[in-house]
C-alpha positions in Angstrom: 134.2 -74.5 -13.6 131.3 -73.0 -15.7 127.5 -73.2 -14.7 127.1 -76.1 -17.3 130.0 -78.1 -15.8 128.9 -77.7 -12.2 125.2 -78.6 -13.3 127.0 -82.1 -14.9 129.2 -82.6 -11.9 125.9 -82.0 -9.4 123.6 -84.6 -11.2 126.4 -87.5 -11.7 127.0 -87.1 -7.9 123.3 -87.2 -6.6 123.6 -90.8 -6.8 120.6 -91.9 -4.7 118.6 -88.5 -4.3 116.9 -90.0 -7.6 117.0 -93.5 -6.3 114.9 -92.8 -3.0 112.6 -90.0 -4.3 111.6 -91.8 -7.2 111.7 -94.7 -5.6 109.2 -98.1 -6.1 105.8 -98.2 -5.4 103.8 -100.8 -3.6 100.0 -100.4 -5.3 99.0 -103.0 -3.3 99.9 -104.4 0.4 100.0 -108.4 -0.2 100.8 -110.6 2.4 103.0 -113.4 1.8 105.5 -116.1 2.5 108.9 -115.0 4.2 112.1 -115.7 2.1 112.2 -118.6 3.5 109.0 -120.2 2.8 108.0 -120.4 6.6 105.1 -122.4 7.6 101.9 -121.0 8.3 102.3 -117.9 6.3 99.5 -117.1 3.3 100.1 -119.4 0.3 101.5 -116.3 -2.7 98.8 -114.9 -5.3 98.4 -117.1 -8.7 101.6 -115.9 -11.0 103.7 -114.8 -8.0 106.8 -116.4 -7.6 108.0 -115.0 -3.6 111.5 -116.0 -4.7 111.7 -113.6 -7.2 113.6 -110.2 -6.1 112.7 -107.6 -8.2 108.8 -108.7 -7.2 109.4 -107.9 -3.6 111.9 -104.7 -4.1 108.6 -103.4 -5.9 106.5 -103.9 -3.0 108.7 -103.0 -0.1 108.8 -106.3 1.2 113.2 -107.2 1.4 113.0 -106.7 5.0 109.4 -107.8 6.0 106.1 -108.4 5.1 104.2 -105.7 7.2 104.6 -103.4 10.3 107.7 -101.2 11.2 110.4 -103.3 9.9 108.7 -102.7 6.4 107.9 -99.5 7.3 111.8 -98.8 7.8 112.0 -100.4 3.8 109.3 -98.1 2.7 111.0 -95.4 4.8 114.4 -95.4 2.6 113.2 -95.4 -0.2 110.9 -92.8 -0.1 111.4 -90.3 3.1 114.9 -90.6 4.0 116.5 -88.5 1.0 114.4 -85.6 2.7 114.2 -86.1 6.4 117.8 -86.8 7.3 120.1 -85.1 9.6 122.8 -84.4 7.5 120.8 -81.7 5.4 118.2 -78.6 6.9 115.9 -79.0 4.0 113.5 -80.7 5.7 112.7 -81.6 9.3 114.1 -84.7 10.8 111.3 -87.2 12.2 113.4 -88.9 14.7 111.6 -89.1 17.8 108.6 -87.7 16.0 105.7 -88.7 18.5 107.4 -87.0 21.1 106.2 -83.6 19.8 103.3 -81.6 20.4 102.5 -80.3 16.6 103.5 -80.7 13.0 105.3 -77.9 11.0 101.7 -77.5 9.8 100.6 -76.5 13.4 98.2 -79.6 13.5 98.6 -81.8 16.9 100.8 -85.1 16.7 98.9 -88.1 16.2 98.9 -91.1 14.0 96.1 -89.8 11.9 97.4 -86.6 11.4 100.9 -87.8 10.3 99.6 -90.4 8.0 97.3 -88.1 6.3 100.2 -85.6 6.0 102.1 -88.3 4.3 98.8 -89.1 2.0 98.3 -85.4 1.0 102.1 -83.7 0.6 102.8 -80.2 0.7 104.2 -77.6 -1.3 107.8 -79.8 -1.4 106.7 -82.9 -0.9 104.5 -85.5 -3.6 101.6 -86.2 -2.6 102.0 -90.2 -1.5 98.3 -91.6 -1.4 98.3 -92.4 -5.3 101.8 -94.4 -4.8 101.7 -95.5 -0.9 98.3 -97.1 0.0 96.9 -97.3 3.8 98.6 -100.3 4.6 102.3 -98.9 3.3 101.4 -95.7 5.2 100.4 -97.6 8.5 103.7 -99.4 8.1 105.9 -96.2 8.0 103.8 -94.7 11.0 104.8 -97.9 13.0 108.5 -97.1 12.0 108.1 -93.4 13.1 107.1 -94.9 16.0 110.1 -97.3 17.3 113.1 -96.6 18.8 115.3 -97.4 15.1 113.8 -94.3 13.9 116.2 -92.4 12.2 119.3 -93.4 11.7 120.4 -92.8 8.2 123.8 -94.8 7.2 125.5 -96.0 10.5 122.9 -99.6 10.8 121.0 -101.1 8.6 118.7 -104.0 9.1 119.2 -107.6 8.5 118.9 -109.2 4.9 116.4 -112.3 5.9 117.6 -114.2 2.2 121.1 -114.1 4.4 122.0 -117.8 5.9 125.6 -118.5 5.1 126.2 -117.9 8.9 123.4 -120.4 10.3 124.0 -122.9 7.2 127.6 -123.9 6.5 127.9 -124.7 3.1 130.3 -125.2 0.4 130.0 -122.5 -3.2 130.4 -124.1 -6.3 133.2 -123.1 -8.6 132.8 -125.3 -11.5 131.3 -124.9 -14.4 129.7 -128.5 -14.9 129.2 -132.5 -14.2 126.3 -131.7 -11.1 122.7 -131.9 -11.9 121.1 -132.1 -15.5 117.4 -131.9 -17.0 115.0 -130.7 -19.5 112.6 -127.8 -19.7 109.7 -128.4 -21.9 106.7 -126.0 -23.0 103.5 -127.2 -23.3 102.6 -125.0 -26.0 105.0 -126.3 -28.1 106.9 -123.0 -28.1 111.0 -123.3 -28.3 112.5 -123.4 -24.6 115.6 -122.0 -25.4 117.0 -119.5 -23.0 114.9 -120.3 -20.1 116.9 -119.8 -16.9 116.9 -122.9 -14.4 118.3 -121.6 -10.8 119.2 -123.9 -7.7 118.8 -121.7 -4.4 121.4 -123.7 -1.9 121.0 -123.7 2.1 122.9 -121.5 2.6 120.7 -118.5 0.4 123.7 -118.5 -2.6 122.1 -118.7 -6.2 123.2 -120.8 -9.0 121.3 -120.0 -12.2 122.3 -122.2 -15.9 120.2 -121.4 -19.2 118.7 -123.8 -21.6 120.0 -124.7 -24.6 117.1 -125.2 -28.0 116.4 -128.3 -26.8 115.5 -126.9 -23.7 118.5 -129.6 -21.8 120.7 -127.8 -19.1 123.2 -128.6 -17.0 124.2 -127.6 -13.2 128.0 -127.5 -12.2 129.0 -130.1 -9.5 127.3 -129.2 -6.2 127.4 -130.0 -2.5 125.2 -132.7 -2.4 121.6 -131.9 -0.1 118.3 -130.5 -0.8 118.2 -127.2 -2.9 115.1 -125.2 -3.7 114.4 -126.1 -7.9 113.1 -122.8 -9.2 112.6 -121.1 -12.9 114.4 -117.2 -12.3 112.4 -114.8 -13.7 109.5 -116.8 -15.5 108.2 -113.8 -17.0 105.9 -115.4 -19.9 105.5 -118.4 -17.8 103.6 -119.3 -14.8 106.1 -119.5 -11.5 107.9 -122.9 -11.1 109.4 -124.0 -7.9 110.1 -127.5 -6.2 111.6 -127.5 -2.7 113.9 -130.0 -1.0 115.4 -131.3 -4.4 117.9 -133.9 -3.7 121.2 -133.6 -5.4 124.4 -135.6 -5.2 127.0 -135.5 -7.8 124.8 -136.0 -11.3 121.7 -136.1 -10.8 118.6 -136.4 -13.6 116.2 -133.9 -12.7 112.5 -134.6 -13.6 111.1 -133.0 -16.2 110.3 -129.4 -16.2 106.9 -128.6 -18.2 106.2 -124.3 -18.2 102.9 -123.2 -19.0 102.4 -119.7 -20.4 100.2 -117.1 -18.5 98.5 -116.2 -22.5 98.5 -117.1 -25.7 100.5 -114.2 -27.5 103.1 -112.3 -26.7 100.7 -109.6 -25.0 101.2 -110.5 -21.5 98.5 -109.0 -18.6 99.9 -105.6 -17.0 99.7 -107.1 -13.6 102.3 -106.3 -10.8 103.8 -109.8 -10.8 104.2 -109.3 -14.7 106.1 -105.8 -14.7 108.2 -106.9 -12.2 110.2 -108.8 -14.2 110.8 -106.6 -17.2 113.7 -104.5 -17.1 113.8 -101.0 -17.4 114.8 -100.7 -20.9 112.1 -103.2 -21.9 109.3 -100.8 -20.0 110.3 -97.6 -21.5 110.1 -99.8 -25.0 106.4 -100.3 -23.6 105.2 -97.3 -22.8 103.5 -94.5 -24.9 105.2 -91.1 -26.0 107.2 -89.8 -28.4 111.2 -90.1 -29.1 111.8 -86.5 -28.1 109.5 -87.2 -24.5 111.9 -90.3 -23.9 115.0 -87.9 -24.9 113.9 -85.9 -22.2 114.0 -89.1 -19.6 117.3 -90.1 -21.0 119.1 -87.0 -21.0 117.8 -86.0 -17.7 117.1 -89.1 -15.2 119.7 -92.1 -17.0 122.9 -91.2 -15.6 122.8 -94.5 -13.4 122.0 -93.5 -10.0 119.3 -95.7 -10.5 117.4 -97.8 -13.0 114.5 -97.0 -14.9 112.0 -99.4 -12.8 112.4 -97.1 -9.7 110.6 -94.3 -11.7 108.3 -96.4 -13.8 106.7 -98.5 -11.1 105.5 -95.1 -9.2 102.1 -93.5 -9.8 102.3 -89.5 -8.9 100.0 -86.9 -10.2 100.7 -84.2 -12.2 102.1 -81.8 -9.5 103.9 -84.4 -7.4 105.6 -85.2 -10.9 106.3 -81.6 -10.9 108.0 -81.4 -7.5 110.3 -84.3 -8.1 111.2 -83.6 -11.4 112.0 -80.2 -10.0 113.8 -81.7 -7.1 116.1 -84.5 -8.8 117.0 -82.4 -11.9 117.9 -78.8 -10.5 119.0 -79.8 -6.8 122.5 -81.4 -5.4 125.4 -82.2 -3.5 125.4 -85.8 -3.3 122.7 -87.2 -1.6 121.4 -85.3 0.2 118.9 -82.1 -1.0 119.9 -78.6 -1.3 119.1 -75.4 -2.0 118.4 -74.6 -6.1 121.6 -74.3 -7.9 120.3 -71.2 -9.1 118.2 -69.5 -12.1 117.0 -72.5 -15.0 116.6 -71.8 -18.4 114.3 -71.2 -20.0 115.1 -75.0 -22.4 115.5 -76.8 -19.1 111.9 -75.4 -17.6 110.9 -76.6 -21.0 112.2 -79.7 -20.8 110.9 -80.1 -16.7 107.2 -79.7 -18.3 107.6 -81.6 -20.9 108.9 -84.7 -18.9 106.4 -83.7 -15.8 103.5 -84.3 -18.3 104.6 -87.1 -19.9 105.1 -88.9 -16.5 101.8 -88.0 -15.3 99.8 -89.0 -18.7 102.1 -92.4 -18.3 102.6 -93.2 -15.0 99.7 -91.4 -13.3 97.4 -92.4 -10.9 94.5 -92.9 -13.8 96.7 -93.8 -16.3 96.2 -97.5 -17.4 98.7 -99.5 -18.4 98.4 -101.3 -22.4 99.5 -105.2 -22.3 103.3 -105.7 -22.0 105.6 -107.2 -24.2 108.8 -108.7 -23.0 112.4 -108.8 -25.5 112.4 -112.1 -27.0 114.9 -114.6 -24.8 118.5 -114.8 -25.9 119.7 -117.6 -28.0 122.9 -119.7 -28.7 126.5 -118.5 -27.2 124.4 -116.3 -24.8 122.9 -119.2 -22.5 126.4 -120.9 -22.5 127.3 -119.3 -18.8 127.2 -120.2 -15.1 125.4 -116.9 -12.8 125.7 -117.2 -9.4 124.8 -114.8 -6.5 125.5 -114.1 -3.3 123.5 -112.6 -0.4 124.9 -109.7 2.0 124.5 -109.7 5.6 122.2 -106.2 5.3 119.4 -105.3 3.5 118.8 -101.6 2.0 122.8 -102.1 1.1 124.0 -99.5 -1.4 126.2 -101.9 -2.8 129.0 -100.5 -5.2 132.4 -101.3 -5.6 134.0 -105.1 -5.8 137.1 -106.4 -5.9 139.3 -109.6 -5.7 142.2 -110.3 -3.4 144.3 -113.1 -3.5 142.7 -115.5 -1.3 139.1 -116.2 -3.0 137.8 -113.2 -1.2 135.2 -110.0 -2.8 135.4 -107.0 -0.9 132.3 -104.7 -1.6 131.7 -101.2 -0.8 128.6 -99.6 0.3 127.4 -96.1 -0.8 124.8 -94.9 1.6 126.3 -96.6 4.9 129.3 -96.9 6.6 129.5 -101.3 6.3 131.5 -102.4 3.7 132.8 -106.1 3.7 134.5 -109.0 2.5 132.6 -112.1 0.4 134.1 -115.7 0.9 133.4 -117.0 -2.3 133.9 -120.4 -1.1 131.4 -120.6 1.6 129.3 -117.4 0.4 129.8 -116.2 4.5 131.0 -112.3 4.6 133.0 -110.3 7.3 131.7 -107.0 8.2 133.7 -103.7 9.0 132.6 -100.7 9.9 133.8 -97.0 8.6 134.8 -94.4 11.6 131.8 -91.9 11.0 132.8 -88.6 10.2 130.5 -85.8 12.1 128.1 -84.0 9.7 129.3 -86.4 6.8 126.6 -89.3 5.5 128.6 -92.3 6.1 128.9 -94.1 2.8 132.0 -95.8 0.9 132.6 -95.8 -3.1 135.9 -97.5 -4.7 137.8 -100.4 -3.2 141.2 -101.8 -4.4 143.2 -104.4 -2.7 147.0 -103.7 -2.4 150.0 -106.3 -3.0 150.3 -106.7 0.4 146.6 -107.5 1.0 145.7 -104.2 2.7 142.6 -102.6 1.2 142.0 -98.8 0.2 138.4 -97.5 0.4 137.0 -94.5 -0.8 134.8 -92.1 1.4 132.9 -89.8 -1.2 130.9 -88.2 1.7 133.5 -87.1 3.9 136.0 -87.2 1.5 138.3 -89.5 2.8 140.5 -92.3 1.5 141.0 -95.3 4.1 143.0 -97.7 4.6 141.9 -101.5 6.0 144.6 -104.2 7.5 142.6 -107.7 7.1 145.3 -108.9 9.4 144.3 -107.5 12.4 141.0 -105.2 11.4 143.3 -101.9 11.6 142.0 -99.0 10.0 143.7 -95.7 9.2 143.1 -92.6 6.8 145.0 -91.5 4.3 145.9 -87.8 5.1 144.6 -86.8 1.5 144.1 -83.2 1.2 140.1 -82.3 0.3 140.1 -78.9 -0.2 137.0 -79.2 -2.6 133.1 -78.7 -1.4 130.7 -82.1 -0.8 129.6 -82.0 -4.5 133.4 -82.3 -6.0 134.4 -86.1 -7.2 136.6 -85.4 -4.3 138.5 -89.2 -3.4 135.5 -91.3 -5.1 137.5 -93.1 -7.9 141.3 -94.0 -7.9 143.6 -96.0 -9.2 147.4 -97.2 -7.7 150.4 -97.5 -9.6 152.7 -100.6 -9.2 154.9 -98.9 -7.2 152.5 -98.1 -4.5 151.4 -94.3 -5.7 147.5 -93.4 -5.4 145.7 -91.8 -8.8 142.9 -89.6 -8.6 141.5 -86.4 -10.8 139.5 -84.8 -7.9 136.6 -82.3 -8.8 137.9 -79.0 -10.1 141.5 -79.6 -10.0 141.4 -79.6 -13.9 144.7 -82.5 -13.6 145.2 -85.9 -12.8 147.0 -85.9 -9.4 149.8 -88.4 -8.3 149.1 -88.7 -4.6 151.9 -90.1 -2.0 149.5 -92.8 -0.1 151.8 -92.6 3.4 151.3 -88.5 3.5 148.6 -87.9 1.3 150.5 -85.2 -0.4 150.2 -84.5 -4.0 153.3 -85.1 -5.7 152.7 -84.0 -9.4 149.7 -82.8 -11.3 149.3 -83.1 -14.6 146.6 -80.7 -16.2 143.9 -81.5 -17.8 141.4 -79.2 -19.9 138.7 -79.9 -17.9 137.7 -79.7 -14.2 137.9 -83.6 -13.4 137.7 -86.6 -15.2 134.9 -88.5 -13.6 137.1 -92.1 -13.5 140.9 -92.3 -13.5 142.6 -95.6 -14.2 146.2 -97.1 -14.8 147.6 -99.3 -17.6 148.8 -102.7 -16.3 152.4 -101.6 -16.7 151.9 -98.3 -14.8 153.0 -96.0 -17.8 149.9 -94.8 -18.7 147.1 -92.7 -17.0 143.5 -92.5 -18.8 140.3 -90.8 -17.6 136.8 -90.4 -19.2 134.4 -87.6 -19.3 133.0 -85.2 -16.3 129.5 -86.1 -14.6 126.5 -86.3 -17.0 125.5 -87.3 -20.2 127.0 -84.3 -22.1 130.6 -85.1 -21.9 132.4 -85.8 -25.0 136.3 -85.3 -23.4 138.9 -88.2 -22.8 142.0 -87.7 -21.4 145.7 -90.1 -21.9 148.7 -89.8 -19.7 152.1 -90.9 -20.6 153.4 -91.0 -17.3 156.9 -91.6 -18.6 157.0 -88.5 -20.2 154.3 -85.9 -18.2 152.6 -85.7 -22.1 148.7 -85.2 -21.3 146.7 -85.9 -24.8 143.3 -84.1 -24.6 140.9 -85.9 -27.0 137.1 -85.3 -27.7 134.5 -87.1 -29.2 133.3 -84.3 -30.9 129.3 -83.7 -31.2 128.7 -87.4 -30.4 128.5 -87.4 -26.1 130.4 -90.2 -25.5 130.1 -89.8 -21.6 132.6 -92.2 -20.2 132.5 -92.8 -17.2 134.3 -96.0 -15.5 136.5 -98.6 -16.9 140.1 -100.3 -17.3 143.2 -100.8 -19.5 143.4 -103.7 -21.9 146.8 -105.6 -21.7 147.8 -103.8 -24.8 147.4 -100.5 -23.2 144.2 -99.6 -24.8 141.8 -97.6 -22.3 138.1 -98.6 -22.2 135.1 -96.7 -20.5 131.5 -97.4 -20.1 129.7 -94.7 -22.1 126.6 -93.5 -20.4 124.8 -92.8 -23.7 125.2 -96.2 -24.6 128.5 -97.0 -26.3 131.9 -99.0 -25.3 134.8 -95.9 -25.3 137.8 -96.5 -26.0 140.7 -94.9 -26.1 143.5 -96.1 -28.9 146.8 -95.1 -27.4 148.6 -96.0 -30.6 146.2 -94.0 -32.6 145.6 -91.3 -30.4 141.8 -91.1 -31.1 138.6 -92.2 -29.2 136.4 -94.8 -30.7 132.8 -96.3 -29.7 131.3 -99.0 -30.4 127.8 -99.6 -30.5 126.1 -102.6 -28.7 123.6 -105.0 -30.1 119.8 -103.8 -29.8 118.4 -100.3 -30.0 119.8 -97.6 -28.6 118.8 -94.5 -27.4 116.6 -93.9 -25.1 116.9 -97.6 -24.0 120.4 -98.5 -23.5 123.2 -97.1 -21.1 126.9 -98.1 -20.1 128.4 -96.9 -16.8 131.3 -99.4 -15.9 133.5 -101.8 -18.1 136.7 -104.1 -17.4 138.6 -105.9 -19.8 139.7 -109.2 -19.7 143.1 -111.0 -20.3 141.8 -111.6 -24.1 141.3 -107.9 -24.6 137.7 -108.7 -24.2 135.8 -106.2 -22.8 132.8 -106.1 -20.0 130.1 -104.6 -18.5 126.6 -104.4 -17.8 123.6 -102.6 -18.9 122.4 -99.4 -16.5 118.6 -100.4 -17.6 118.6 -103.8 -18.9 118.9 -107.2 -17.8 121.7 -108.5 -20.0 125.6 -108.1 -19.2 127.9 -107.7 -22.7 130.9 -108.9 -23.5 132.8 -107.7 -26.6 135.7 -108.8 -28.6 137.5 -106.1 -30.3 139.4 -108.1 -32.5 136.0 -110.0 -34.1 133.5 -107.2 -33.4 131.2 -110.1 -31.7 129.3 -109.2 -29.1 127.4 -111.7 -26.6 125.0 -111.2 -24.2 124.3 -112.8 -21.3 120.9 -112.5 -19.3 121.2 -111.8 -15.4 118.3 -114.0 -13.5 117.4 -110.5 -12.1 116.0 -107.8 -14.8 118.9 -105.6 -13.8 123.1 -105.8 -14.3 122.8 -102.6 -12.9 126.8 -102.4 -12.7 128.5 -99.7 -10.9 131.6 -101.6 -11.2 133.2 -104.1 -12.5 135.9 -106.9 -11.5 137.6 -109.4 -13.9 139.7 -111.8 -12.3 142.2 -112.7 -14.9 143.6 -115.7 -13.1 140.8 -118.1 -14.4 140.4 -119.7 -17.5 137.3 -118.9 -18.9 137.1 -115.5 -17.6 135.3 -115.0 -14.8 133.7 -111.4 -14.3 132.4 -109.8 -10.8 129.6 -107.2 -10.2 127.5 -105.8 -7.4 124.0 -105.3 -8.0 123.1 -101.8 -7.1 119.5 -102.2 -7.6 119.3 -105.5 -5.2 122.6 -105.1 -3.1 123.9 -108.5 -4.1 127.1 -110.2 -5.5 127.1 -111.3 -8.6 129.4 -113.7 -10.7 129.5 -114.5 -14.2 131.3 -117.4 -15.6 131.1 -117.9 -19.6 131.5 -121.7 -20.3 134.0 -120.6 -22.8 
């Protein structure tokens, strides 16, 4: 593997090192309801809806509103990726106030180790432009408690959680429950304006308006729902509580007011919230080759572009995490420098430090904002609903249907990983043996025939197996030979007739793999170190895989495993960088291209292809995970954007469909193809929720 390659394979494996050190800011402490509305709590700001998520990942508040349970949120975010025990990089703060002195030589004491946090060091941003006295005096309280640190074997509970307490029944219709209007005062069109129904029980159910502004709920238990508008954005916040519903119910009328007169809406907190990260990159100042620089560098879906945006760093705390993110590795946890940079990339570091600091600095003040306009026809025709998960601060990655109505999930910073009853929206919790030294964390899942589930460990390198029967768990004797930074066991696919699939890092082949020994059986080589997905055609005759780690790769590789012929392909100057996918049932392979384009792989032709999604494209747009569905059609959602796509190869159309959320931030995808319309499966990375799409046609 040459320097280039292992620089690629380092950056697409620091998942969440970019996601926690760049993490959200909280400008402001403001104290408000609990997710569930309780009594006696101060009444939210004018323009703040306290149902909306993104609103409250951006001010720390998905665990608490104040003291140390925030201060764990604020902790993850933004300490953890440094002061963890599984790297020496940085000293560990468990049982902090037990010492006598700082690394700094200064005495213990809450006032010395909140103005530590405030000021930084020569390693460490300075926090007092990002983390105001209230957010610091949280994370102090947390330093404080007996939870502080473990890092991946608990996490706290997810308060918007209550399928446990309040037994209730999930939807899986698509209509004939409750119906209504959405009208604008101003006269303006109300087309596309997302109605959601929050259910006892915490699940989501969000429809979309049609250009009358009419929608339509499926059939739902009947009780009292919370009435809501997801993601008002242009509009002032709407929400009715205990809404009666049973069976058909006419809704009252829904008038919106707008929060100004023009498109320009106010750069307040509550606004920004609620534009995805494409749509604030679109906002901000700077030239193409300054937003290159982001792309290229910081897009490679470890995390979206709000968790960078929504921080305000000065010009040498820009410095040290640009610094830190772009030229340090090994999954998630921070390492020594990879070794000398060029001369380009130190270029590049300074020319993406400055912009940051001129954009999102602590002066810096932010121009009105300007949302995309809201989608129209085909695009609002679709049932989203979402589901909660036990834990908060949950990594979550994979998902993945078995054949009783369940999801199972994975989680990629922590050893929980579970099972969704779609049916009731409840979920089953298992735990992953820890491995010492290892961060616990799990990546792909795949349910067998035979119910039994596989899970990937990319930390320790192991593949697991789960028997739902009786809660079993055993690994999979696979051999690891490859340091913490290879792909090692992360993604895999199984043959029909039982035989496990995986390119691991710097094998340079695709490797059958014996799942009862673990042995290799057969390698097939390939002409480059490891293809960063590896997936199997329906009929098991055919092995694809995209591109290595980062957004440089333009390789493809196709298997006939009939005949042991490996095709090599490229995409020539034009990066394709695919990364996950799936086989069409006409043994086509697709990938998610992370600079922006559906890949695909003609096995007939022998050729790559790409097309181009609707909208602009670079620096805005970027694929990481597709599926395709019984049609051929193919899926997936956008790394930065709100809007999940579907594409039909056969017409060229593509739809899109707006998530109630501004993020589909879509590790991975799950069609199930026993349904008719499709129905299409993704966990929210940025939000740890469930999510499920179902088109209307």
């Amino acid at each position: 593997m040459n320097k280039s390659q292992k620089v690629g394979l380092l950056r697409g494996c620091a998942f969440l090192v970019i996601l926690l050190a760049m993490a959200l800011p909280a400008r402001k402490a403001i104290a408000g309801r609990t997710p569930d509305g309780a009594a006696g709590t101060p009444t939210p700001a004018a323009n703040r809806d306290d149902l909306q998520r993104s609103y409250r990942t951006d001010k720390y508040l998905e665990v608490a509103d104040s003291g140390k349970d925030r201060g764990e949120n604020i902790y993850w975010h933004k300490c953890w990726v440094c002061h963890n025990k599984y790297q020496p990089a940085a000293p560990q703060l468990e049982g902090l106030f037990k010492r006598e002195s700082l690394m700094t030589g200064v005495p213990v004491s809450e006032e010395n180790v909140a103005a530590h946090i405030k000021k930084g060091g020569p390693g460490m941003p300075s926090f007092r432009t990002t983390l105001n006295d209230a957010d610091v005096a949280d994370v102090v309280a947390y330093l404080h408690s007996e939870k502080c640190c473990v890092e991946g074997e608990a996490l706290p509970a997810n308060p918007w959680y209550r399928a446990e307490t309040n037994k209730w029944t999930v939807q899986s219709g698509l209509s004939g429950g409750a119906t209504g209007t959405v009208r604008v005062a101003s006269g303006d069109s109300p087309e596309g304006v997302m109605v959601q129904l929050i259910a006892p029980n915490g699940v989501r159910t969000t429809v979309y308006t049609n250009e009358g502004g009419k929608y339509e709920f499926p059939r739902m238990q009947a009780g009292d729902y919370t009435l809501r508008i997801a993601n008002p954005l242009e509009f002032k916040p709407y929400r009715r509580d205990s809404v009666q519903l049973d069976g058909p119910t006419k809704l009252e009328e829904i008038v919106l007011e707008r929060i100004a007169k023009t498109r320009a809406l106010p750069a307040t907190p509550e606004v920004e919230a609620q534009l995805s990260g494409e749509e604030i990159l679109w906002n901000l100042p700077g030239t193409v080759e300054e937003k290159e620089a982001l792309h290229a560098t910081c897009a490679l879906g470890c995390h979206s572009f709000q968790q960078i945006f929504k921080n305000r760093y000065d010009e040498r705390s820009w410095g040290v995490l640009v610094a830190r993110m772009l030229h340090r590795g090994g999954g998630p946890l921070i390492n020594d420098p990879l070794g000398e940079i060029s001369p380009a990339a130190e270029a590049t570091d300074k020319m993406l430090t400055k912009w940051l600091a001129r954009v999102r600095g602590p002066e810096s003040v932010d121009a009105p904002l300007y949302a995309f306009p809201r989608l129209t026809g085909e695009s609002n025709r679709v049932v989203v609903t979402e589901f909660e998960l036990p834990r908060a601060l949950q990594s979550a990655h994979d998902v993945y249907g078995d054949g009783n109505g369940n999801i199972w999930y994975t989680s990629h910073l922590s050893r929980i990983f579970g099972k969704l009853d779609t049916r009731t929206g409840t979920v089953t919790e298992y735990h992953a043996p820890l491995t010492p030294g290892a961060q616990p964390g799990t990546h792909h899942v795949y349910v067998e025939k035979n119910g039994e589930v596989l899970i990937s460990e990319p930390w320790s390198h192991k593949l697991l197996k789960l028997d739902p029967r009786n809660g079993e768990m055993a690994e999979v004797p696979v051999a690891a030979p490859f340091p913490i930074n290879s792909a090692g066991m992360a993604d895999f696919d199984v043959t029909p007739d039982g035989f496990v699939w995986a390119s691991m890092g710097g094998g340079y082949a695709a490797e059958k793999i014996d799942p009862k020994t673990g042995k290799t059986v057969q390698k097939y080589p390939m002409k480059v170190p490891f293809s960063y997905d590896g997936i199997i055609s329906q009929d098991g005759n055919f092995w694809a895989g995209g591109a290595i780690s980062g957004t440089t790769g333009n390789s493809a590789e196709l298997l006939d495993i009939r005949t042991g012929q490996m095709l090599n392909l490229d995409s020539g100057d034009r990066r394709s960088a695919g990364r996950r996918g799936g086989f069409d049932a006409f043994g086509n392979a697709w990938f998610g291209g992370e600079n922006g384009t559906l890949v695909e792989l003609d096995a007939k032709a022998k050729r790559i292809r790409e097309f181009y999604p609707p909208g602009p494209m670079e620096p805005y747009l970027d694929l990481y995970s597709v599926e395709p569905d019984k049609n051929g059609e193919v899926w997936g959602g956008e790394l930065h954007g709100r809007a999940f796509l579907r594409f039909n190869p056969r017409t060229g159309q593509w739809t899109e469909y707006a998530m109630p959320e501004p993020y589909s931030h879509s590790r991975a995808v799950w069609v199930d193809k026993s349904t008719t319309p499709t129905t299409v499966w993704y966990a929210d990375y940025s939000t740890g929720r469930i999510v499920r799409i179902q088109p209307l046609e």
